[in-house]
N, C-alpha and C positions, 0 to 999 in steps of 0.2 A: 258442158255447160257454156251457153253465150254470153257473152259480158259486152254491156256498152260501155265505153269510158268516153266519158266528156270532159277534157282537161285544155286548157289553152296555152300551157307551159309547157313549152315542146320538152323540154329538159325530164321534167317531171313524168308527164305524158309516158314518157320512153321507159322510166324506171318504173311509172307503176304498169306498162303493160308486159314490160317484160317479165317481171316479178309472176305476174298473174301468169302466164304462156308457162311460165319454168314450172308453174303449179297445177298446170294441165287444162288451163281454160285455155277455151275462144276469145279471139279479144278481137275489139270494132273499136277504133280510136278515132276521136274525132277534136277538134279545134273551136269547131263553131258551132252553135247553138241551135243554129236552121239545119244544119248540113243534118245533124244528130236526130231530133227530131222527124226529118223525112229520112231517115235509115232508120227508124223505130217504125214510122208507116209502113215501108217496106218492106220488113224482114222481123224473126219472132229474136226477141231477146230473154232470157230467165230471170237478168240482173240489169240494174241501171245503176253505176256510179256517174255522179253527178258533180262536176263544179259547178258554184254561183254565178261568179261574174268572167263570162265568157260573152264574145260576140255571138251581135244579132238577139238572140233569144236566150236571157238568164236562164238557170238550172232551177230555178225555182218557177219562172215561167211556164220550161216545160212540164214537170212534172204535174202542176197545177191544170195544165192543159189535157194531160191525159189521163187524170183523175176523173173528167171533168165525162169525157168521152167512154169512158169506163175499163181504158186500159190498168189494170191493177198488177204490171209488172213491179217486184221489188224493188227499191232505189236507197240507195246510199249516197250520202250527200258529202264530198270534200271540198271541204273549204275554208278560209282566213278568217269568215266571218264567226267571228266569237263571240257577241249579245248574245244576252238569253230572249231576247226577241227574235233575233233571227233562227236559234234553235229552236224554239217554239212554231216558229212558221215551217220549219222544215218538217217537221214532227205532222202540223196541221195540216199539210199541205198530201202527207201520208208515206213520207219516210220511213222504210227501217230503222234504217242509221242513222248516224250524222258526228261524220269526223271531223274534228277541227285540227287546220294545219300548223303546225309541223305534225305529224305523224307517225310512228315505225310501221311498216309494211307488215310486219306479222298483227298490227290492228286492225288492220283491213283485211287478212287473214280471215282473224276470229271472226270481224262481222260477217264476213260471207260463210263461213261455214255455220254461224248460229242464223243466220237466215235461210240457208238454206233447210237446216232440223224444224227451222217452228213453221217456214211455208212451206214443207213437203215437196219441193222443188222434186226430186228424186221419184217420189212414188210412184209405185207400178201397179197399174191395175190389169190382171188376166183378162180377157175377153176373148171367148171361142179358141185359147191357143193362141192370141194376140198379145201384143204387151202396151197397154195402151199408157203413157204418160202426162196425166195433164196440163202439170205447169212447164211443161217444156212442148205442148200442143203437137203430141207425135203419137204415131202409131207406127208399131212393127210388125211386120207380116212376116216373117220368115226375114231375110235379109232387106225387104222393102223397106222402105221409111217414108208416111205419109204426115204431110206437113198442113196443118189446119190453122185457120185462124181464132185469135183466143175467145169467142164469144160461142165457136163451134167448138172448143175442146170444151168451155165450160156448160154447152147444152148437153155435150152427150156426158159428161161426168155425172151430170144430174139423171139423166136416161139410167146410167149404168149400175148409179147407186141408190136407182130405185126400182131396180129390175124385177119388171113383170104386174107393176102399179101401173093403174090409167091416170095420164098425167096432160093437164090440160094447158092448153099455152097461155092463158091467165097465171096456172100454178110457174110454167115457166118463167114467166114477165116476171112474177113475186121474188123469187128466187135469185133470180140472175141479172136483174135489171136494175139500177137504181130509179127512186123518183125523177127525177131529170132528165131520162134518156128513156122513155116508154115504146118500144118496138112496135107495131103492127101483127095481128094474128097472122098475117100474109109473109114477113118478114122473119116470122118464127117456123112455116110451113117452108120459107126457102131453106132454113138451117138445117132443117130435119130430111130436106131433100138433098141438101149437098153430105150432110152424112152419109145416107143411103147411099150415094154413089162410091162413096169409098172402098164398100165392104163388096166381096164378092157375093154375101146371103143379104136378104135385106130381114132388119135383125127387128125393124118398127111396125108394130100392127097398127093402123088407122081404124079408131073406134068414131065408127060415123056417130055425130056430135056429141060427146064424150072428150076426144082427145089422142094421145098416143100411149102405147105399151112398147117397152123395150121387151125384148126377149131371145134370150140365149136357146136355143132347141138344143 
């Protein structure tokens, strides 16, 4: 499991990524608030812990930012900020969690293993012999590991858990899209194509004007 930590307290920093490493994460430490952010565009994370008030780009910035874009990584929020306004916005904003500081490490613990039970972080879906995982956006082939991005593990999840249904890129738009961020049918015929090249069978039947069917032979 990937973990971003966004903490600006080198001290702190240290103790909760170590904590987290002794517990068998990945850990991605970060200082600053931009740096964090463009290692979120670049690389797939499962978890986001979060401080507030960090350089460049607050914790609350970000998040709000990639809500916004339709990144729906989990996020835990730590922080001194103790209003119930500001727990409220973290909440609003689409937090998991939200620790306020001082805190024991076995809290942060429990949040992440109860986030990881109710998002399914973990789940394994068969496919042809395959172990397809989607909140970790991987596929396993035998000892391969194919790494997708999150809009493509959540297209083909919807493929997978509606195997053998003709399914059209409007249905997909509904589905997987918010109001805000409305895709292109052309943009939805790339996803389906960058699937397709994953797999060594091609698993999508194209029902001219109709849509797509997933299908396991």
């Amino acid at each position: 499991m990937r973990i971003l930590l966004l903490e600006d307290d080198v001290i702190l920093q240290d103790i909760i990524g170590e904590f987290l490493e002794e517990n068998g994460y990945e850990v991605s430490s970060f200082y600053d608030g931009e740096k964090a952010l463009d290692a979120i565009g670049k690389s797939q994370y499962d978890l986001l812990i979060l401080d507030v008030n960090v350089p460049s780009i607050n914790g609350f910035e970000i998040l709000e930012y990639l809500r916004e874009i339709g990144n729906t990584t989990p996020a835990i929020y730590i922080t001194s900020l103790a209003g119930i306004k500001d727990l409220k916005k973290g909440f609003d904003l689409g937090a998991e969690d939200y620790l306020k500081k001082p805190f024991e490490l076995e809290e942060l613990q429990v949040c992440i293993e109860r986030i990881v039970k109710s998002c399914h972080l973990h789940e394994e879906i068969e496919i042809d012999g395959m172990k397809f995982i989607p909140k970790a956006h991987q596929i396993y082939i035998g000892d391969k590991v194919i790494e997708m991005r999150q809009k493509e593990a959540q297209v083909l999840e919807y493929f997978v858990r509606n195997q053998g249904k003709i399914i059209s890129c409007d249905e997909i738009i509904e589905n997987i899209w918010d109001d805000e961020h409305v895709p292109t049918h052309a943009t939805i015929r790339t996803y389906i194509k960058n699937l397709r090249k994953m797999f060594d069978k091609d698993y999508f039947d194209n029902i001219k004007g109709e849509g797509y069917r997933f299908n396991i032979l």
